[in-house]
N, CA, C and O atoms as a Tripos MOL2 file, in Angstrom:
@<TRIPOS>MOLECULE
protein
  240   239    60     0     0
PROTEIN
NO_CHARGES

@<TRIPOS>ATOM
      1 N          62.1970   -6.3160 -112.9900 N.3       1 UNK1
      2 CA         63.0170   -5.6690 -113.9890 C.3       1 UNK1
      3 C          64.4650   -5.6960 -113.5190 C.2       1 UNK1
      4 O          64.8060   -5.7020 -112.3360 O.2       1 UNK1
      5 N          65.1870   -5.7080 -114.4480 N.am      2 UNK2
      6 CA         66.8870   -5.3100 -114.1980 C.3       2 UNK2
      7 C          67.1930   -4.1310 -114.6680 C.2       2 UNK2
      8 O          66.7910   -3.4450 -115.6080 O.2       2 UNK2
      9 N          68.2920   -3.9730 -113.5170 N.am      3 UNK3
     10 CA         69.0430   -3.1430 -114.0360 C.3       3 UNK3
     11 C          70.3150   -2.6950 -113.3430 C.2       3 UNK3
     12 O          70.2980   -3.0890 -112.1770 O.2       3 UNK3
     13 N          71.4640   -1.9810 -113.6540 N.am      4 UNK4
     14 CA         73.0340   -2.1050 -113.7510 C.3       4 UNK4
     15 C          73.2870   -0.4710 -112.5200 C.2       4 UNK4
     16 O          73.4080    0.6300 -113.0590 O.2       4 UNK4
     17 N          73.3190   -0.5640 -111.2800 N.am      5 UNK5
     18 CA         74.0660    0.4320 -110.7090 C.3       5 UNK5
     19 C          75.4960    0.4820 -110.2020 C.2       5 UNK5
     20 O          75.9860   -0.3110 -109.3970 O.2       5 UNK5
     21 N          76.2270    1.7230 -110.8900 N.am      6 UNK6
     22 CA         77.3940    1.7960 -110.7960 C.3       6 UNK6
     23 C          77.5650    2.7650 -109.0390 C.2       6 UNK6
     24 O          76.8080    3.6490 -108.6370 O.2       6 UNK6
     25 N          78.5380    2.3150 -108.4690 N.am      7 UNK7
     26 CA         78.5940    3.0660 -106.9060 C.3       7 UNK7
     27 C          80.4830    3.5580 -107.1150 C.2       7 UNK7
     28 O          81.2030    3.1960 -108.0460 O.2       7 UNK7
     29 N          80.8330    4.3280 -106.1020 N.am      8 UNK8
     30 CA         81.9680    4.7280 -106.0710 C.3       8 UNK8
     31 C          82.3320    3.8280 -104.8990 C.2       8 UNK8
     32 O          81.4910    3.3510 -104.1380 O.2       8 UNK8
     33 N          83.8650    3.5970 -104.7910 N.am      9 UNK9
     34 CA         84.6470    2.8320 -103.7340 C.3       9 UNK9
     35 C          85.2270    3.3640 -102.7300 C.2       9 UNK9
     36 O          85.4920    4.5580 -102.8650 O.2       9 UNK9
     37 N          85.4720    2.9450 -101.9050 N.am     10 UNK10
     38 CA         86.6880    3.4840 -100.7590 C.3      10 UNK10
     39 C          87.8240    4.4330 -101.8640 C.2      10 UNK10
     40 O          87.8510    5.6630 -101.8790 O.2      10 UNK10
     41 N          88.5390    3.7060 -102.5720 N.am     11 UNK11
     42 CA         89.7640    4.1500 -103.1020 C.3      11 UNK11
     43 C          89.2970    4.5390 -104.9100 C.2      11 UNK11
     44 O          89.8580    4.2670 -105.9710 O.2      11 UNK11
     45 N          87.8600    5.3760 -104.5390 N.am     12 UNK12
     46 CA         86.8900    6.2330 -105.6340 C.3      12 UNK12
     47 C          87.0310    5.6450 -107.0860 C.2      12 UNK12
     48 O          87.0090    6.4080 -108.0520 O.2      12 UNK12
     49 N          87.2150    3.9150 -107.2810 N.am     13 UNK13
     50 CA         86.7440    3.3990 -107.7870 C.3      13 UNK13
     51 C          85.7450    3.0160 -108.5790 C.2      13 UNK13
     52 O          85.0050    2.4770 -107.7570 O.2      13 UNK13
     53 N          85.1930    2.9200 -109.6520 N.am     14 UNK14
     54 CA         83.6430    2.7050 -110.1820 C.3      14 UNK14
     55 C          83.2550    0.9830 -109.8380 C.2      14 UNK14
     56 O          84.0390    0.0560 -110.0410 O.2      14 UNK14
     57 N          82.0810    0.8690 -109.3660 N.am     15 UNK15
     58 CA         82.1520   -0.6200 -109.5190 C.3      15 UNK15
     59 C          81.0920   -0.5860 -109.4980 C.2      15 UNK15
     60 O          80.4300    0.1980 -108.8180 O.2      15 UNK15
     61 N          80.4140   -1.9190 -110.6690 N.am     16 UNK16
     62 CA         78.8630   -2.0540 -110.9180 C.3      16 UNK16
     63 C          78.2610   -3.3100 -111.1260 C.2      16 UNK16
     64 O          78.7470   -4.1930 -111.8320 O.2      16 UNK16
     65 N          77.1750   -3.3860 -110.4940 N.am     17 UNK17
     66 CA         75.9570   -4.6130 -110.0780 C.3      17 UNK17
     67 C          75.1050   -4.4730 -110.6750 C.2      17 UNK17
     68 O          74.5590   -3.4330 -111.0430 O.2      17 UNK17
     69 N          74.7660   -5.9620 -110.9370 N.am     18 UNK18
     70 CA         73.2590   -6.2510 -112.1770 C.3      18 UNK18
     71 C          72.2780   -6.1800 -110.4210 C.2      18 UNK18
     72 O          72.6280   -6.6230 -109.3260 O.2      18 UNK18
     73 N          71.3280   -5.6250 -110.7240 N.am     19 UNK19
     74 CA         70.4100   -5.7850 -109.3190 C.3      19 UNK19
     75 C          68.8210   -5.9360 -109.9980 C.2      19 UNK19
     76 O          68.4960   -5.4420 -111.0780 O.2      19 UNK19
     77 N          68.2160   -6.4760 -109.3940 N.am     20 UNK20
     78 CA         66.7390   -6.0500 -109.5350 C.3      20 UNK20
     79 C          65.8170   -5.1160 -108.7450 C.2      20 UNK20
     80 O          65.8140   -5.0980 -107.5150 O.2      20 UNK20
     81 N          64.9270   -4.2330 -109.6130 N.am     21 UNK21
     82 CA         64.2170   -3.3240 -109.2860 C.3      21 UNK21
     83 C          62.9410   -3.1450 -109.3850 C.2      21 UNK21
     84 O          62.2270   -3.8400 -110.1070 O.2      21 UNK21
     85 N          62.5690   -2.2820 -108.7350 N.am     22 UNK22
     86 CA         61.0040   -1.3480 -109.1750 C.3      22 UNK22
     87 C          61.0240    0.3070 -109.0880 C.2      22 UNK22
     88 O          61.9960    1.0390 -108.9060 O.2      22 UNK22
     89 N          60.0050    0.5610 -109.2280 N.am     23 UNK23
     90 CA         59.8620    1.6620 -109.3640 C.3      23 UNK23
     91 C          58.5090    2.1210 -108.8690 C.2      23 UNK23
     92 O          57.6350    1.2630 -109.0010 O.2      23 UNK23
     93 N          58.0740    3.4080 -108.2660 N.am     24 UNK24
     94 CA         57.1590    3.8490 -107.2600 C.3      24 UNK24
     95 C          55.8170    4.3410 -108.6050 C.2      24 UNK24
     96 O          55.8730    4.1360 -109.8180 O.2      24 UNK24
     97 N          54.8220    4.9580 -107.8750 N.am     25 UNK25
     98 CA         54.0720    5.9050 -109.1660 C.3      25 UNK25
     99 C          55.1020    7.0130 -109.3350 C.2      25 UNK25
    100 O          55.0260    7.5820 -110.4240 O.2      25 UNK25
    101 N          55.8700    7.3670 -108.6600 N.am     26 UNK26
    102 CA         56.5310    8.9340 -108.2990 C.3      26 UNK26
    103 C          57.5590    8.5600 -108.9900 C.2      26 UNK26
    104 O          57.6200    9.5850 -109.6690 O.2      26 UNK26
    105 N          58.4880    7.8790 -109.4030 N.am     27 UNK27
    106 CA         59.2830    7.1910 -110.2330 C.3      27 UNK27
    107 C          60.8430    7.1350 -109.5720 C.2      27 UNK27
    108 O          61.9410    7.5060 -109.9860 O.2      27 UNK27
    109 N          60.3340    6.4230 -108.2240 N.am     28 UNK28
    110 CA         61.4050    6.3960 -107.6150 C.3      28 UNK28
    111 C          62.1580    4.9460 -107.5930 C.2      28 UNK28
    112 O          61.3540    4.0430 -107.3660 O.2      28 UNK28
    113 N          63.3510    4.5510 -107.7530 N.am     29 UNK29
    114 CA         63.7340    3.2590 -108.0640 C.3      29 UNK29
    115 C          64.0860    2.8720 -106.7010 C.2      29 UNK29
    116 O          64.7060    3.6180 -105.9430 O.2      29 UNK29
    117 N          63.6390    1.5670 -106.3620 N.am     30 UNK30
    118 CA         63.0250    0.7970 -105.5420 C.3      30 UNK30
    119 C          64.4000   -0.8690 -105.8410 C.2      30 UNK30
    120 O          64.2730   -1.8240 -106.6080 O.2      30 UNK30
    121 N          65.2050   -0.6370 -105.1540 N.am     31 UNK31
    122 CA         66.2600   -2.2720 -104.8430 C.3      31 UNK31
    123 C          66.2510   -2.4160 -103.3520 C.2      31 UNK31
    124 O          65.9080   -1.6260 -102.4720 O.2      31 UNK31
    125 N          66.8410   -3.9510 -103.2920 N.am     32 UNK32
    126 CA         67.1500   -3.9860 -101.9270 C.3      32 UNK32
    127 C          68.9830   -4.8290 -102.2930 C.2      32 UNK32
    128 O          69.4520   -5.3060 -103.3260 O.2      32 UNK32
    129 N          69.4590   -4.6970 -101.1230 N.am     33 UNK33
    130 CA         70.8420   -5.2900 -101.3100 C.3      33 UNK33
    131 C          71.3250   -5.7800  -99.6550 C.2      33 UNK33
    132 O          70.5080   -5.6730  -98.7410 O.2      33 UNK33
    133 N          72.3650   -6.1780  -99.4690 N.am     34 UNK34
    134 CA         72.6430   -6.6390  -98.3810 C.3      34 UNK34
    135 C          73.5300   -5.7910  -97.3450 C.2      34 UNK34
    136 O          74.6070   -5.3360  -97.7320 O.2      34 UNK34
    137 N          73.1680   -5.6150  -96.2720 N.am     35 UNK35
    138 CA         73.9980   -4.1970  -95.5130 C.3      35 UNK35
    139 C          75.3810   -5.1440  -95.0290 C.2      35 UNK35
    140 O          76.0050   -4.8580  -94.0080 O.2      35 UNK35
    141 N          75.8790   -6.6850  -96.2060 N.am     36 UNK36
    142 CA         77.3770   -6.7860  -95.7550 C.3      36 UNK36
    143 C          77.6220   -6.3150  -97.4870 C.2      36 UNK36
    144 O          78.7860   -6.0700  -97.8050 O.2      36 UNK36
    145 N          77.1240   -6.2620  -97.9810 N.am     37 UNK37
    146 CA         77.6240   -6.0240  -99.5110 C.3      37 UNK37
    147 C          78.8650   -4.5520  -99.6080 C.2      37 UNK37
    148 O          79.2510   -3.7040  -98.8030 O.2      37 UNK37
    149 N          79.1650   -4.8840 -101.1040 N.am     38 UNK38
    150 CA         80.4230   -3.5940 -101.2550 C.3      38 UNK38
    151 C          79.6090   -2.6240 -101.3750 C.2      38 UNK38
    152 O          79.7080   -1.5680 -100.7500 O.2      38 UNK38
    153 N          78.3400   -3.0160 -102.5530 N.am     39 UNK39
    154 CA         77.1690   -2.0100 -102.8260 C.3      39 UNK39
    155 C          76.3490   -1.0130 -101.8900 C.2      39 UNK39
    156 O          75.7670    0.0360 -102.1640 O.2      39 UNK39
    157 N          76.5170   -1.7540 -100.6060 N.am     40 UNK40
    158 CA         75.6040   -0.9090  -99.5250 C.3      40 UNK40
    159 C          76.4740   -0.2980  -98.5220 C.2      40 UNK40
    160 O          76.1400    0.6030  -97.7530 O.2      40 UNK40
    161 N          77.9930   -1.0500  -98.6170 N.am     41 UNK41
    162 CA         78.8640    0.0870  -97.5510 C.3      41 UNK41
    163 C          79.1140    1.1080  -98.9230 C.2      41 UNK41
    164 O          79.3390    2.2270  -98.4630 O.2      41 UNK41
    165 N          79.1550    1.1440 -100.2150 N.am     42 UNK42
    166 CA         79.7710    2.3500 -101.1930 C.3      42 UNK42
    167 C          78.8340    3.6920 -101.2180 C.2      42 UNK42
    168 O          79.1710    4.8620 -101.4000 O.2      42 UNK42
    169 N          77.1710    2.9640 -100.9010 N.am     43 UNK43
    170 CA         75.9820    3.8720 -101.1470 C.3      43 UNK43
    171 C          75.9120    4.0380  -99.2870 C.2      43 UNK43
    172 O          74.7300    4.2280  -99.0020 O.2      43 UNK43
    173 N          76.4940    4.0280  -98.4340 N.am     44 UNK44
    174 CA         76.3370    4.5080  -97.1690 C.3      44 UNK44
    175 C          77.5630    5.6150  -97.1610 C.2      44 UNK44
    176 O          77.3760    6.6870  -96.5860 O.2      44 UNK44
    177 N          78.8990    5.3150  -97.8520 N.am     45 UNK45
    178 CA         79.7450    6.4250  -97.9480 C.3      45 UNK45
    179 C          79.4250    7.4200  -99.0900 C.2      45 UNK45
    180 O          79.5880    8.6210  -98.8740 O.2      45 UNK45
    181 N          78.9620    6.9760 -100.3350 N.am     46 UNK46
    182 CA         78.8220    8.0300 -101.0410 C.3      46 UNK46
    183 C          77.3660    7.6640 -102.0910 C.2      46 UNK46
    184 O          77.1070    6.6360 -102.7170 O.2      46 UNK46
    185 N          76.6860    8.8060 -101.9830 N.am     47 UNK47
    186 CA         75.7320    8.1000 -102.8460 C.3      47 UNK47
    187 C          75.9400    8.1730 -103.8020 C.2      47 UNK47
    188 O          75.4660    7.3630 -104.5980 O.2      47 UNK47
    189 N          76.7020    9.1210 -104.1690 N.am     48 UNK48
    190 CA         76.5770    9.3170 -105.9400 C.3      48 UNK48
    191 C          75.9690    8.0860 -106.5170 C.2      48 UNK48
    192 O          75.8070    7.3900 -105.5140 O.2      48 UNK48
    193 N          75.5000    7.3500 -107.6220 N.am     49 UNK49
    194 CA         75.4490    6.5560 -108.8090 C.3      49 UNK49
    195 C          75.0860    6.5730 -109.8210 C.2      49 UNK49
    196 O          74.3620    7.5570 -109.9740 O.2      49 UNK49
    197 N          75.2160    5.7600 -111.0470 N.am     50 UNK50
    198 CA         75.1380    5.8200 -112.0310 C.3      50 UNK50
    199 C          73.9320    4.5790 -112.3040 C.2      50 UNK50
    200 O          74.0290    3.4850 -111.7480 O.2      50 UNK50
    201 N          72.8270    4.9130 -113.2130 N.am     51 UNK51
    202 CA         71.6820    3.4930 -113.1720 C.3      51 UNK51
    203 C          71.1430    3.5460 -114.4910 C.2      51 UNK51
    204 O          70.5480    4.4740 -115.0390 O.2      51 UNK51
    205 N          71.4560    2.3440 -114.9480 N.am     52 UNK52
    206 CA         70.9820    1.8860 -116.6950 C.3      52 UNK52
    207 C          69.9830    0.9580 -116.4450 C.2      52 UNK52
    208 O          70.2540    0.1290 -115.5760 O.2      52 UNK52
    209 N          69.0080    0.8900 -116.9250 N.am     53 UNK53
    210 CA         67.3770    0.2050 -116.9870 C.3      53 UNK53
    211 C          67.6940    0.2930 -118.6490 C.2      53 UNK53
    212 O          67.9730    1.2660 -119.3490 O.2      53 UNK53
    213 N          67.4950   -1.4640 -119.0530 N.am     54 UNK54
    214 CA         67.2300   -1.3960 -120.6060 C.3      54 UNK54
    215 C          65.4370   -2.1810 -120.6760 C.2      54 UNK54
    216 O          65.0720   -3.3050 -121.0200 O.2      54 UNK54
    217 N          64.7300   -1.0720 -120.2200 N.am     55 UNK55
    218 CA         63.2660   -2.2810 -120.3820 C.3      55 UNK55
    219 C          62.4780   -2.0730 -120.9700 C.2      55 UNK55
    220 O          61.8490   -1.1240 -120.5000 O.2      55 UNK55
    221 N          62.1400   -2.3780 -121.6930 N.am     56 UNK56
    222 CA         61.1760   -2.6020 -123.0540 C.3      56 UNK56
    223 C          59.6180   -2.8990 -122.3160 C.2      56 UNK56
    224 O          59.5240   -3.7060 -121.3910 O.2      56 UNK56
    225 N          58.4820   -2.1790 -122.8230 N.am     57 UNK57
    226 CA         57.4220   -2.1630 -122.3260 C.3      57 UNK57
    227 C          56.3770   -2.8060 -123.3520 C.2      57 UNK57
    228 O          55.7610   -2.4100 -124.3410 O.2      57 UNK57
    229 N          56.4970   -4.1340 -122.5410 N.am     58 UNK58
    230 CA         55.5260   -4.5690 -124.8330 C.3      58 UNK58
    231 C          54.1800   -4.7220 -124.0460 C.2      58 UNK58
    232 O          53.5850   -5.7990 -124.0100 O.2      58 UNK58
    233 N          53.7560   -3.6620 -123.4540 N.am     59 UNK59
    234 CA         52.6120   -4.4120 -122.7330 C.3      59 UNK59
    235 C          51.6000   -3.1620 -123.7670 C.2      59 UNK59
    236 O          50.4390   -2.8510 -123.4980 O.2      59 UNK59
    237 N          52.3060   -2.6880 -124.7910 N.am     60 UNK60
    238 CA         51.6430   -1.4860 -125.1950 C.3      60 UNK60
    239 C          50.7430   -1.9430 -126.4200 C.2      60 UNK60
    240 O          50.0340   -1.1250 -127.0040 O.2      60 UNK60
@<TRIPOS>BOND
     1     1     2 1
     2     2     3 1
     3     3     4 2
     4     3     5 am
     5     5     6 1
     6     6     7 1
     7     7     8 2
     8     7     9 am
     9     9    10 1
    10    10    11 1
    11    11    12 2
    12    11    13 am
    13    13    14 1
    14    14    15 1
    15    15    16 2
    16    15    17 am
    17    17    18 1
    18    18    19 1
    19    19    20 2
    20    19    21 am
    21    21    22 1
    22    22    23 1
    23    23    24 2
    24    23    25 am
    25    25    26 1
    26    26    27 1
    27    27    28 2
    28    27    29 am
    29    29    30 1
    30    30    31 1
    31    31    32 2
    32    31    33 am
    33    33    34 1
    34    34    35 1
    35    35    36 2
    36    35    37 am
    37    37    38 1
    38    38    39 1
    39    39    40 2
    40    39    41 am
    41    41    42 1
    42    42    43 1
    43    43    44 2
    44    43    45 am
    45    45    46 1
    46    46    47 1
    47    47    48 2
    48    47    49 am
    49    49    50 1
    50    50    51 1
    51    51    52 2
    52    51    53 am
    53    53    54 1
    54    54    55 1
    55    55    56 2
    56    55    57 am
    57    57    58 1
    58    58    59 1
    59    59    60 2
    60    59    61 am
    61    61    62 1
    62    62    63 1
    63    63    64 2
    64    63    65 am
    65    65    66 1
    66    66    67 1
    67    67    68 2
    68    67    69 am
    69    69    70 1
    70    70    71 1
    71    71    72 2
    72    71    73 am
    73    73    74 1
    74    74    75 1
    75    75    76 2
    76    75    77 am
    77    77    78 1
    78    78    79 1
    79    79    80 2
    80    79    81 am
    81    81    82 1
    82    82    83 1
    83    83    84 2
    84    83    85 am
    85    85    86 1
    86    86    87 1
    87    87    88 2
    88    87    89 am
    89    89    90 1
    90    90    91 1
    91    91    92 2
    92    91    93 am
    93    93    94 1
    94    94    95 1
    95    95    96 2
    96    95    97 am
    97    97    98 1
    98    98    99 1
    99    99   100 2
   100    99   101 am
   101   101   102 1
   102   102   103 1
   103   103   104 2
   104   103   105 am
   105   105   106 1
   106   106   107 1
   107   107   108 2
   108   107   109 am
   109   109   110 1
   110   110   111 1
   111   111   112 2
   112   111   113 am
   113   113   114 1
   114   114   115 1
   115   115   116 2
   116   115   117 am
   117   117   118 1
   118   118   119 1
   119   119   120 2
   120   119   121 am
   121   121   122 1
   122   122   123 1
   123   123   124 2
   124   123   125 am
   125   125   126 1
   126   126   127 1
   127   127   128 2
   128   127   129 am
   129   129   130 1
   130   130   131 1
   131   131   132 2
   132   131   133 am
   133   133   134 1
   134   134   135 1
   135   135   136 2
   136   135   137 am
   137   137   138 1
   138   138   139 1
   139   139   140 2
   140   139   141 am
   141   141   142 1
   142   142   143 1
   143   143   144 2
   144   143   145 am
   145   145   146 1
   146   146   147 1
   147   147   148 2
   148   147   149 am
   149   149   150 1
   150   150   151 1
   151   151   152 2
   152   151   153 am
   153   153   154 1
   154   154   155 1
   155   155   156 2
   156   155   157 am
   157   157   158 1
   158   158   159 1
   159   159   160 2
   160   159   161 am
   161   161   162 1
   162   162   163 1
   163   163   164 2
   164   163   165 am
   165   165   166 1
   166   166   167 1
   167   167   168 2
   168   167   169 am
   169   169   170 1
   170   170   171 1
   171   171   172 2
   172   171   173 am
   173   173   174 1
   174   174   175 1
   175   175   176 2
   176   175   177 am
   177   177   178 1
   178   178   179 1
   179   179   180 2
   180   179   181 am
   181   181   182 1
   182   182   183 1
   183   183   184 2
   184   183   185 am
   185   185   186 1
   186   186   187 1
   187   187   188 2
   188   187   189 am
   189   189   190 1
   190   190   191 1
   191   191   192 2
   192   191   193 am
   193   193   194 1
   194   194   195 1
   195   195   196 2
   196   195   197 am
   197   197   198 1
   198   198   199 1
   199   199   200 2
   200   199   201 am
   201   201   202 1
   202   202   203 1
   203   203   204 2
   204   203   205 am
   205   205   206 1
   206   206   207 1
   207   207   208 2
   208   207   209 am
   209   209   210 1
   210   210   211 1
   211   211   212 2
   212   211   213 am
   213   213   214 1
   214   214   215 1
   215   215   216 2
   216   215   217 am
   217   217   218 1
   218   218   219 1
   219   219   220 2
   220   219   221 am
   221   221   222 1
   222   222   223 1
   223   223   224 2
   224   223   225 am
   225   225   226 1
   226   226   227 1
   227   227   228 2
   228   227   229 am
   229   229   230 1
   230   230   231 1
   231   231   232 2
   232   231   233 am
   233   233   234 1
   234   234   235 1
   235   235   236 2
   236   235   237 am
   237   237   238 1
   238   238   239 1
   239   239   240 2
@<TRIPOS>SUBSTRUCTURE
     1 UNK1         2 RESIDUE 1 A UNK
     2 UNK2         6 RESIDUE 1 A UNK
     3 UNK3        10 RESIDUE 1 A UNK
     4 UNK4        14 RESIDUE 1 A UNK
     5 UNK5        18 RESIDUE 1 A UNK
     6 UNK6        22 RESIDUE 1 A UNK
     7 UNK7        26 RESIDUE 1 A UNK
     8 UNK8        30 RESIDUE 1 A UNK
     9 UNK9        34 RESIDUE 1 A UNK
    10 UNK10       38 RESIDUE 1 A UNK
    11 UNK11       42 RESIDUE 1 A UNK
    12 UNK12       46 RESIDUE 1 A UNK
    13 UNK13       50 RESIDUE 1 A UNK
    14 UNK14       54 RESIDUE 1 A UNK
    15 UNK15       58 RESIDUE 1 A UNK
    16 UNK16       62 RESIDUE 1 A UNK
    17 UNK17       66 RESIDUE 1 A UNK
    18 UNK18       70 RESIDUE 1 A UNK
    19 UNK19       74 RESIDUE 1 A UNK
    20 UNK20       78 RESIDUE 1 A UNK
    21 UNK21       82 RESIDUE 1 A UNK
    22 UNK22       86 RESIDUE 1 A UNK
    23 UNK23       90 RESIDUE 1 A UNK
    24 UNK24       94 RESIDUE 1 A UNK
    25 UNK25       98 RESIDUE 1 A UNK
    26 UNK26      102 RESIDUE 1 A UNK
    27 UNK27      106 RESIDUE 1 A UNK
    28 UNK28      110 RESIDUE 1 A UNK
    29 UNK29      114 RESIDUE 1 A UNK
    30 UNK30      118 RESIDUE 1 A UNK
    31 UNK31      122 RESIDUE 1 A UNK
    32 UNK32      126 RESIDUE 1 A UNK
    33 UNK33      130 RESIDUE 1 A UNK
    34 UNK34      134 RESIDUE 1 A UNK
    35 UNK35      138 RESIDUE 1 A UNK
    36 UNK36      142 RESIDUE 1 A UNK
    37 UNK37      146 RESIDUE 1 A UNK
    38 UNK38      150 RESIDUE 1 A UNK
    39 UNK39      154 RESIDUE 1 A UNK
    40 UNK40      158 RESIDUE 1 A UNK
    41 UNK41      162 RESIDUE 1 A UNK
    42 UNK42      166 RESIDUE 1 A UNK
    43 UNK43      170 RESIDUE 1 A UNK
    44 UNK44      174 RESIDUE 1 A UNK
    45 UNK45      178 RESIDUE 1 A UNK
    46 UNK46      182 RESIDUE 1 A UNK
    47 UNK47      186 RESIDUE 1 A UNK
    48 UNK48      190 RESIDUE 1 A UNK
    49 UNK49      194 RESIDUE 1 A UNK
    50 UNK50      198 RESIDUE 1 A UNK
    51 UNK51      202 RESIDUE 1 A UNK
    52 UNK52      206 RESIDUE 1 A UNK
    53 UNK53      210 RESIDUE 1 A UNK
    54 UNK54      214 RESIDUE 1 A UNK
    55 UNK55      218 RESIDUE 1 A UNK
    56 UNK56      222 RESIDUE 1 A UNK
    57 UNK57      226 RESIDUE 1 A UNK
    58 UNK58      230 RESIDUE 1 A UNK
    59 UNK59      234 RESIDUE 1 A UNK
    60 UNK60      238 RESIDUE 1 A UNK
């Protein structure tokens, strides 16, 4: 699945990545990213974020 997390910057910036995900039974969202990325030094200084999932479940 995709989906769009927004992180804060050094100079408290918004900045946001298409990433891919999962999710736990517990409904915990599940990425991986790279510990040289902007994404993983922004979520080591601040976690705050913002996370949009547009996924459609046609399995219904």
């Amino acid at each position: 699945m995709l989906g769009n997390i927004a992180t804060v910057s050094n100079d408290n910036k918004s900045e946001s990545a298409l990433i891919g995900f999962s999710e736990t039974d517990d409904l915990y969202i599940i990425f991986g990213t790279d510990s040289k990325s902007r994404k993983y030094e922004n979520l080591v200084k601040n976690s705050s974020i913002a996370f949009v999932s547009n996924c459609i479940d046609d399995h219904e």
